[in-house]
N, C-alpha and C positions, 0 to 999 in steps of 0.2 A: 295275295300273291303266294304261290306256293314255294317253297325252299327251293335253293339255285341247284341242293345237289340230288336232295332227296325227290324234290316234286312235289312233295307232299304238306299239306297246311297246317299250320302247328295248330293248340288249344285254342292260345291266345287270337290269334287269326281268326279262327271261325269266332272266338265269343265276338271279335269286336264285326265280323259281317253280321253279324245277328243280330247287331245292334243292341246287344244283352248290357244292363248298366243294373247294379247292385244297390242302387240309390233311388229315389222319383229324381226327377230336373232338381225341383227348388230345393232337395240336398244336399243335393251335388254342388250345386252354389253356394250353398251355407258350409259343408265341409270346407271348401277350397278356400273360400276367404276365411274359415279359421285354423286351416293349418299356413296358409301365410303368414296369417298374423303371428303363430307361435315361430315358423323361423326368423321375422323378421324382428324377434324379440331376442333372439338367439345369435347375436353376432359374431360371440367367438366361434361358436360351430358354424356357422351359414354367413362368412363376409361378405356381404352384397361390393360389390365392384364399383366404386366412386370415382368421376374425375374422366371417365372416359366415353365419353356419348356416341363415340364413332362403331367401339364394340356395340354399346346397347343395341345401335340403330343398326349394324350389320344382324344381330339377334334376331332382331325384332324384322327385319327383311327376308330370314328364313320361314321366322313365321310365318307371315305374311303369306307366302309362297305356300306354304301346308296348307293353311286356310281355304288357299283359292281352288282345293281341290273341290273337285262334285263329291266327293266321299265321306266329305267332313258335315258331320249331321248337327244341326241345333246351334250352330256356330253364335248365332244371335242372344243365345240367352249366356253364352259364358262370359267373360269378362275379361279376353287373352291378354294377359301382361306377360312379360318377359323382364326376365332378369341374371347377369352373371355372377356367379358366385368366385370371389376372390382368395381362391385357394386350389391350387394343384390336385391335393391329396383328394380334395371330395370329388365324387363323382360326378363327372363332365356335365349332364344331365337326364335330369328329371323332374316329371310334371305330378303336379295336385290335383286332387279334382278339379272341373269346371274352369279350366283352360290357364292357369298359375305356371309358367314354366322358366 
């Protein structure tokens, strides 16, 4: 989609039409599940959100929703988990490789 003001499609835009990815598949699934694992070792920086299933599963309905796009390529081989991080200051979000978000 090109910008609202300019028209025009950024870098990042065309690498992901092009389907361009810096990894093969089966590394992308290997990075992604090991940078999980280093934040979810990391609690004082990355407090995963406990006690509240109603946020997770509103998350995880968004996803859900991204997924069911036609645009979304290889959806089969990631491993989409969702998860909130329980702290203001960190950034709202972002995702890992091979579908950790």
């Amino acid at each position: 989609m090109a910008h609202h003001l300019t028209g025009k499609r950024s870098f990042l835009q065309l690498f992901g039409i092009l389907g361009a990815n810096l990894f093969p598949k089966t590394e992308d699934v290997q990075l992604g599940k090991q940078i999980d694992g280093e934040i979810r070792k990391n609690p004082k920086k990355y407090s995963i959100l406990q006690g509240r299933p109603e946020i997770k599963a509103y998350v995880g309905q968004i996803g859900k929703k991204i997924l069911a796009s036609p645009e979304i390529r290889n959806r089969e081989i990631h491993p989409y988990q969702y998860e909130v991080i329980n702290d203001d200051s960190t950034v709202n979000a972002f995702c890992t490789p091979s579908g950790y978000v």
